[in-house]
C-alpha positions as CSV (number, residue, x, y, z in Angstrom):
1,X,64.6,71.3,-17.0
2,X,62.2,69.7,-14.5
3,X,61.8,66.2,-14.6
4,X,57.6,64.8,-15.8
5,X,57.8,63.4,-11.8
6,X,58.7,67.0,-10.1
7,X,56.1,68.4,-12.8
8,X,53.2,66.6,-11.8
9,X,54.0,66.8,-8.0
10,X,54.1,70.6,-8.2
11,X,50.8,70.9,-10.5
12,X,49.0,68.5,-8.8
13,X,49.8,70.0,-5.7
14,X,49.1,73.5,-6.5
15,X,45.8,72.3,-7.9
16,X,44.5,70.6,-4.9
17,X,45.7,74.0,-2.7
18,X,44.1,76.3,-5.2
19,X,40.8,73.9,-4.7
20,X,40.6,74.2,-1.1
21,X,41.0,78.2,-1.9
22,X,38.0,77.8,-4.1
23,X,36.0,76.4,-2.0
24,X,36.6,78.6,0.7
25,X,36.1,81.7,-1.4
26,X,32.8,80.2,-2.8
27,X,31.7,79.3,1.0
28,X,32.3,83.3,1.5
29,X,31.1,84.7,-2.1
30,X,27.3,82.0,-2.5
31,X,26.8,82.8,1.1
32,X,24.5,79.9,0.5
33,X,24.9,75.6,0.8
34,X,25.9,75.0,-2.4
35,X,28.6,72.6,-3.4
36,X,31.3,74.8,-5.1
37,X,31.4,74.9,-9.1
38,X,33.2,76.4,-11.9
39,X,36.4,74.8,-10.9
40,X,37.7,74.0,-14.4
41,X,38.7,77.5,-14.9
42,X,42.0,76.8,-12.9
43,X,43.2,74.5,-15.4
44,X,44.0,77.4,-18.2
45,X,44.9,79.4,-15.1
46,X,47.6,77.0,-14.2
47,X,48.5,76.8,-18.1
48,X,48.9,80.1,-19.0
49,X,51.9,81.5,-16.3
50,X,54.3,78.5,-17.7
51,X,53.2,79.6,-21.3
52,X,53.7,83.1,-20.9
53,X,57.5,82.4,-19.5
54,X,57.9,79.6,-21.9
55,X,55.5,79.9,-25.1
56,X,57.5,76.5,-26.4
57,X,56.4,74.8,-23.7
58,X,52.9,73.8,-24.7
59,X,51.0,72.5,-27.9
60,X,48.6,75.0,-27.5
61,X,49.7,78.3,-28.6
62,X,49.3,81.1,-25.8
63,X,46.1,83.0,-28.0
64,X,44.0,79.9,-27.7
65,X,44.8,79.6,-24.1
66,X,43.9,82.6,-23.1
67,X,40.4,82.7,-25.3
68,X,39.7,79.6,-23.2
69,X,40.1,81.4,-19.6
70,X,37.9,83.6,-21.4
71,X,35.1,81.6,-22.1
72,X,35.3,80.1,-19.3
73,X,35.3,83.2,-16.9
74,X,32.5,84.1,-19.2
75,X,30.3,80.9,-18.5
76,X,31.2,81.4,-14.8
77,X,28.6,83.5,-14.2
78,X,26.1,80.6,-15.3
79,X,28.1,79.2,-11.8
80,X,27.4,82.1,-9.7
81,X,23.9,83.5,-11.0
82,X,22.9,81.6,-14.3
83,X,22.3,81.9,-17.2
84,X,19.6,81.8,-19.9
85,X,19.9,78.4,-21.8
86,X,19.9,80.7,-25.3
87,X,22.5,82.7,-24.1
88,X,24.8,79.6,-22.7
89,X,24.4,78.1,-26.4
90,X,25.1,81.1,-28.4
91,X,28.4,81.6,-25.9
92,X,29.6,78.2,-26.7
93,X,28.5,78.6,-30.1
94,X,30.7,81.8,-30.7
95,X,33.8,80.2,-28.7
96,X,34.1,77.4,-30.7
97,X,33.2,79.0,-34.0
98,X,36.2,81.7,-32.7
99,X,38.8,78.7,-31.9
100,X,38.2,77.7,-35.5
101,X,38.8,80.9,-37.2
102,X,42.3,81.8,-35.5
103,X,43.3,78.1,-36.4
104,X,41.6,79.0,-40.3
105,X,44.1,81.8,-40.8
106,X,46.9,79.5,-41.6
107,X,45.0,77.6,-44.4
108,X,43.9,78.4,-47.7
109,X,39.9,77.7,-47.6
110,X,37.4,79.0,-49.7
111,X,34.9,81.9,-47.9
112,X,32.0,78.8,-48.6
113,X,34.1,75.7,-46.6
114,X,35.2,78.0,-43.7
115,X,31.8,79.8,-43.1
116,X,30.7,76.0,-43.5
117,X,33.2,75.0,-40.9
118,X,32.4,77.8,-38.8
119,X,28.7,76.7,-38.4
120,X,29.8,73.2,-38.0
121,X,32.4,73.6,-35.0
122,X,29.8,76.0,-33.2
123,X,26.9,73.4,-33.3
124,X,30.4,70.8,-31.9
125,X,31.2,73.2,-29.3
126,X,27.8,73.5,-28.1
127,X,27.2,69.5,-28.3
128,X,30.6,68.7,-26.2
129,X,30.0,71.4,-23.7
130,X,26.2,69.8,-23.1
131,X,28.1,66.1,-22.4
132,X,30.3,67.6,-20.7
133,X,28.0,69.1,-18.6
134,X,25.9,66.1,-18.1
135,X,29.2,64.2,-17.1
136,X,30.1,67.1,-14.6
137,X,29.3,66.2,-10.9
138,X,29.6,62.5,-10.5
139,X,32.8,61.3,-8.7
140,X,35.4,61.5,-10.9
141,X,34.2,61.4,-14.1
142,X,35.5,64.6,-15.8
143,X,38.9,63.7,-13.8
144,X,38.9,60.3,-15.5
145,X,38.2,61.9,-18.8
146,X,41.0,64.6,-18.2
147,X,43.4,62.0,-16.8
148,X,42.7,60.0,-20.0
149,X,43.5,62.8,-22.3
150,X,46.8,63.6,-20.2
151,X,48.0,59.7,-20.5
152,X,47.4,59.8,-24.4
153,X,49.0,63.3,-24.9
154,X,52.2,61.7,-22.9
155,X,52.6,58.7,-25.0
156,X,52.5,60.4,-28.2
157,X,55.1,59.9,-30.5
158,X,53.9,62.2,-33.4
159,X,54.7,66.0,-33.7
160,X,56.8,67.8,-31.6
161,X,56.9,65.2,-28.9
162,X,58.3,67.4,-26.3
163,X,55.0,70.2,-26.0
164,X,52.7,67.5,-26.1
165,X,54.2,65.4,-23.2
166,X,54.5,68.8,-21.3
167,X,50.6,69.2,-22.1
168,X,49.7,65.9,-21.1
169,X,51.2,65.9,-17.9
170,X,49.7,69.2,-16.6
171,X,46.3,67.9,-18.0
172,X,47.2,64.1,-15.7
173,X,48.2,66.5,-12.8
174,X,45.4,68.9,-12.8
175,X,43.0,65.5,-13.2
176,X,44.8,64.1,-10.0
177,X,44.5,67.3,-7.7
178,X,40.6,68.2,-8.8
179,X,40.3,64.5,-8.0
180,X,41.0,64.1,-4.6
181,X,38.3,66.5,-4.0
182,X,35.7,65.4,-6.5
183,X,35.8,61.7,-5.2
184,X,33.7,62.6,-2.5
185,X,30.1,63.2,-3.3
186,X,28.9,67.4,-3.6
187,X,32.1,68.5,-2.6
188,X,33.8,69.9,-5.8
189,X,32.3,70.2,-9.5
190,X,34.0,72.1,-12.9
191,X,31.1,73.2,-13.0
192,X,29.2,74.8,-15.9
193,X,32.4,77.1,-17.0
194,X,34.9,74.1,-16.4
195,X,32.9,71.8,-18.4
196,X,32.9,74.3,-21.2
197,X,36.7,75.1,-20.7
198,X,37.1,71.1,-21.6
199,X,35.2,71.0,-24.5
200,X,37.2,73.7,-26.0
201,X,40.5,72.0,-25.3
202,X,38.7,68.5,-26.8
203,X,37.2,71.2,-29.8
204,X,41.1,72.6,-30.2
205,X,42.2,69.0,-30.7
206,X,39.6,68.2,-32.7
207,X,40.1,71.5,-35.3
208,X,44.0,70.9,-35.1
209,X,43.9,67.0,-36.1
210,X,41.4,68.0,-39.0
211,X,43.5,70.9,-40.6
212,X,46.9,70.0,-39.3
213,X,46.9,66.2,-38.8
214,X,48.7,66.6,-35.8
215,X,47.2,65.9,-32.6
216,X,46.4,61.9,-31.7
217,X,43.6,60.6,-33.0
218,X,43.3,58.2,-29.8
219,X,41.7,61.3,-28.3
220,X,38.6,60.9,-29.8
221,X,38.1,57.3,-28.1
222,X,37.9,59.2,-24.7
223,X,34.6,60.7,-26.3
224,X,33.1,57.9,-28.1
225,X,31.2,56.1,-24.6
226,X,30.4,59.4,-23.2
227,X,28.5,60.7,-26.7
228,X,26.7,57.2,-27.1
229,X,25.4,57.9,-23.8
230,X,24.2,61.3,-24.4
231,X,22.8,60.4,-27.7
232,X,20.9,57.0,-25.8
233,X,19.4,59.2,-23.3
234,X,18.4,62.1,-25.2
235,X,16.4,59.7,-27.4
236,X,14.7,58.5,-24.4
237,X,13.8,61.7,-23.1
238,X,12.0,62.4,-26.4
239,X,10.2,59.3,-26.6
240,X,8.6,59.8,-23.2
241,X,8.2,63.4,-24.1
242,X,10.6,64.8,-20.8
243,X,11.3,68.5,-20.5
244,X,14.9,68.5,-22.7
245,X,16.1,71.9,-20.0
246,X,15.3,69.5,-16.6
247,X,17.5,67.4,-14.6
248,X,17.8,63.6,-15.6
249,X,19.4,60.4,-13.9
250,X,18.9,58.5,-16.9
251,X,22.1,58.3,-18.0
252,X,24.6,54.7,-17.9
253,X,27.5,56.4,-15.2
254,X,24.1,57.6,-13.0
255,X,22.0,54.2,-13.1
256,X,24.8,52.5,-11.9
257,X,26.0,54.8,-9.9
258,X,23.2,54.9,-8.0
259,X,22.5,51.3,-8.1
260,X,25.8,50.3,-6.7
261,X,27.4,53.1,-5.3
262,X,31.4,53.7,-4.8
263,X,33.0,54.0,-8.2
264,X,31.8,51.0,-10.5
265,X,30.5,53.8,-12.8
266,X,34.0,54.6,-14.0
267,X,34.6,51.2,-14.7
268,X,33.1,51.2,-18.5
269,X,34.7,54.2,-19.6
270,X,37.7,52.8,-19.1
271,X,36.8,49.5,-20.3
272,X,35.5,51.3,-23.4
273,X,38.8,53.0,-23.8
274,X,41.1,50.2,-23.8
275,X,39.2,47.8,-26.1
276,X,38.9,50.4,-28.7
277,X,42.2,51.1,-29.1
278,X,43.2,47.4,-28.7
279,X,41.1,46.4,-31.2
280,X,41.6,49.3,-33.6
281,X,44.9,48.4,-33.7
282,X,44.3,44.6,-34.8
283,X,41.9,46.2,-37.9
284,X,45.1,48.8,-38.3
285,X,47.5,45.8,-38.9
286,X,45.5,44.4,-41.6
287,X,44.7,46.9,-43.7
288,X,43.3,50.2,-42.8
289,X,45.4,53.4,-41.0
290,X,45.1,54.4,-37.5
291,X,42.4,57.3,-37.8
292,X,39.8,54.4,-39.4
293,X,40.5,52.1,-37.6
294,X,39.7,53.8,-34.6
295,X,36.8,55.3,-36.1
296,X,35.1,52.5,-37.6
297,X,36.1,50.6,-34.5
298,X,34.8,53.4,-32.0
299,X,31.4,53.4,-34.4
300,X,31.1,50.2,-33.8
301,X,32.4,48.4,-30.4
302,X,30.6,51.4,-28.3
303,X,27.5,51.1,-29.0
304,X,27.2,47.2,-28.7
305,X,29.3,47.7,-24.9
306,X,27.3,50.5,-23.8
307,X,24.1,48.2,-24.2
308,X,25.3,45.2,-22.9
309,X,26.2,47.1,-19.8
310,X,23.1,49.3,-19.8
311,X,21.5,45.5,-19.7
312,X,23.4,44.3,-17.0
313,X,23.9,46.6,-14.7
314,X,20.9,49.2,-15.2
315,X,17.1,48.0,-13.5
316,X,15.1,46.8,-16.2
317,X,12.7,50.2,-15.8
318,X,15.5,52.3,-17.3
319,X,17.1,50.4,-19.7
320,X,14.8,52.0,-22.4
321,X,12.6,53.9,-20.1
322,X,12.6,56.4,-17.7
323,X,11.7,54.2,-14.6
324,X,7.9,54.5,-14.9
């Protein structure tokens, strides 16, 4: 067996060779100046070879990996040509409705609960592949997210550790290759299909922690800063009565971003992170269980940080406005 150091070397590397293949095939394909997109569909790519030859090897069974490449190649064309935004929502709509149903099979659910469900982790699938979307393009902040999601699955201790280290450290790798590409501004994006490949692995965890109880729960932090966000923004853009389908720069990572540059905008993410889970763990040793406590505690902490830093590091004309 491979050691996690060899592992990550090999992915990681692989990853930043497959991305300087992408680009050159989209240079030749566009035929256009266009920064390459639709990345993120190497990331099942990558997953499903080692899964195929080793179906232990990940938590993710092999079916829901390959439904993933699926929708993703799917969404690609929304890369290449575009897409209608009706038919981009009812294709994340029927993915993540599909994820839950193969998951549904081994419980015992009324017809009412799981066409309930159903509905409920389209609409979820939709909403995560928007933020994702909206996070896609600036300098590393899908990597970061990724990354984040790799570190967690590694230090689990819940489960069968083994297949979710394994997972975590191809997700770290893969966030380390598409990195040392998207660091530099317009060079390499997910893209729309990539974004929407991540929100169905965050929609999987989220569908297997609530009918299995077995993914980490810590994985919803990485989500709570990025949601506030898109949540903040969209009610500005409906206050000042914006077009919801256009292009905005309204959002915290953006402002500051563009304000100062280099990669301060990753800063409260990470920030975010940490204290959550630091401080959900305090509330955790008093009284309440892990899953509250970093609940109540994400509920709570975000939205109080992500205003304090919109206040102090986002001009005054967009901290509830739209720079008007």
């Amino acid at each position: 067996m491979l050691s996690n150091t060899i592992i990550f070397f090999l992915i990681s590397t692989a990853t930043f060779i497959l991305g300087k293949f992408y680009i050159f095939l989209w240079s030749k394909i566009q035929k256009k100046n266009t920064t390459p997109s639709g990345f993120g569909i190497i990331l099942p790519l990558i997953l499903i070879p080692i899964s195929v030859t080793n179906p232990d090897f990940f938590m993710l069974p092999i079916l829901n990996i390959f439904i993933i490449l699926l929708a993703g190649l799917i969404y690609f064309i929304d890369d290449l040509k575009g897409l209608h935004h009706w038919i981009r929502i009812s294709i994340a709509f029927i993915f993540g409705a599909g994820l839950f149903l193969i998951e549904a099979q081994n419980v015992t659910y009324s017809n009412v609960i799981i066409l309930c469900l159903v509905i409920l982790f389209g609409v979820i699938s939709v909403g995560l592949t928007n933020m994702m979307n909206f996070y896609d393009g600036a300098d590393l902040n899908i990597a970061l997210i990724i990354l984040l999601a790799g570190i967690i699955l590694l230090n689990y201790s819940g489960g069968d550790g083994v297949t979710f280290k394994n997972t975590g450290i191809v997700f770290c790798s893969f966030a380390t290759g598409f990195a040392i590409f998207n660091r530099k501004p317009n060079c390499l994006y997910l893209g729309d299909a990539g974004s929407f490949v991540i929100a169905l692995f965050f929609l999987y965890f989220l569908i297997s922690f609530i009918i299995f109880n077995n993914i980490p729960v810590e994985l919803i932090v990485i989500l709570a800063l990025p949601l506030f966000d898109v949540f903040y923004v969209m009610l500005i853009r409906l206050y000042y009565k914006h077009d919801m389908l256009s292009r905005n720069y309204l959002h915290l990572y953006q402002r500051i971003n563009i304000r100062y540059g280099s990669f301060f905008h990753i800063i409260p993410q990470l920030i975010n992170v940490v204290a959550i889970i630091i401080l959900a763990r305090l509330i955790e040793i008093s009284s309440l269980d892990k899953m509250w406590s970093l609940l109540i505690t994400s509920f709570l902490f975000t939205p109080i940080f992500y205003i304090v830093c919109r206040f102090l590091f986002v001009e005054r004309g967009y901290f509830f406005g739209d720079g008007e």
